[in-house]
C-alpha positions in Angstrom: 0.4 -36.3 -8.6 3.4 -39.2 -8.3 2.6 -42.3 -6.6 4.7 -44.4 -4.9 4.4 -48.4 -5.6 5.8 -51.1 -3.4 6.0 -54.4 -3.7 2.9 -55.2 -1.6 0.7 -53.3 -3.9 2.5 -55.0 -7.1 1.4 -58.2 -5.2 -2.1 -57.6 -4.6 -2.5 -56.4 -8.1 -1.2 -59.0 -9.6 -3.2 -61.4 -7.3 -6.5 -59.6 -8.1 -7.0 -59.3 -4.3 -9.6 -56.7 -2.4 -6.7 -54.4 -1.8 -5.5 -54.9 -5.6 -8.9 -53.8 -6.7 -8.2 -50.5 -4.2 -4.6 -49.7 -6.0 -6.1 -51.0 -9.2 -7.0 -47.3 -10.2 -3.4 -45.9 -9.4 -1.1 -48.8 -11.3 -3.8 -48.3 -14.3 -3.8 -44.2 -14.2 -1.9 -42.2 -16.4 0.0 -40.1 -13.8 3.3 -41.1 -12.6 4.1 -44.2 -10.9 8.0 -45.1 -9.2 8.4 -48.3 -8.2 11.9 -48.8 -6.0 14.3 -51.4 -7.8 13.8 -53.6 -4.5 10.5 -53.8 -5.1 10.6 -55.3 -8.9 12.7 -58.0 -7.1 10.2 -59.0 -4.3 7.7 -59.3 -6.6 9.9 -60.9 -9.2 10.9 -63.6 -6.5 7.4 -64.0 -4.9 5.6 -64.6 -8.4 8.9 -66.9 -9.4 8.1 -68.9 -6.6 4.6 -69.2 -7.0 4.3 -69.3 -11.0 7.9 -69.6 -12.7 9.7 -67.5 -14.5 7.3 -66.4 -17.9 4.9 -65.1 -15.7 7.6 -63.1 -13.3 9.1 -62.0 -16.6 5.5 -60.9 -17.8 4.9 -59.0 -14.6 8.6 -57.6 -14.6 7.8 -56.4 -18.2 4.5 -55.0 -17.1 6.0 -52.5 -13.7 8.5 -51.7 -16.0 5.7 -50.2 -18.5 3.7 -48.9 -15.9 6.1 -47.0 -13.8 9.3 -45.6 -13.3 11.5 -48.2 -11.9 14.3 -46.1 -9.6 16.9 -47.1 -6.9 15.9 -47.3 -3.5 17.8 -44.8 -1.4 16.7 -44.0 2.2 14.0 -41.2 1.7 12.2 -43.9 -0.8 12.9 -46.8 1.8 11.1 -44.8 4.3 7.8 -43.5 1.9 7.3 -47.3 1.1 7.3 -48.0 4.3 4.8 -45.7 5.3 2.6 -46.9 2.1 3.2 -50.7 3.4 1.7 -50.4 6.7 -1.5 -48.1 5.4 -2.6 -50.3 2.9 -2.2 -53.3 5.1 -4.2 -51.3 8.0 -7.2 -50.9 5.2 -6.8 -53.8 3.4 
């Protein structure tokens, strides 16, 4: 199975939230992950923000381990969409 990551998941991961914990067991699988390029740079500029740049470097470093990190064209703009509002509806 693939799984699609977006940025909000990234984020909650990171941030050890409730709904991190739930997409905990999909970033740390072994089966494939994409992660849109858009998405590496919200959560690069969120965690800048909030941390500075080691730890957006760290976590840049990490996504790019854990997943495939592809261009966003329309069909993936739409799929992380969909994954956005589902995970916010049970988070």
């Amino acid at each position: 199975m693939k799984y699609l990551v977006d940025s909000y998941a990234w984020i909650e991961y990171f941030m050890g939230t409730k709904a991190g914990e739930k997409v905990k067991p999909i970033i740390e699988c072994l089966e494939e992950k994409i992660t849109p390029t858009i998405c590496l740079a919200e959560v690069y500029a969120k965690t800048l923000k909030v941390e500075g740049e080691e730890q957006a470097e760290k976590q840049r470093q990490f996504i790019k381990e854990s997943s495939a990190v592809i261009p966003l064209d329309e069909a993936i703009a739409v799929e992380a969409a969909k994954i956005d509002v589902e995970m916010k509806r049970e988070g």
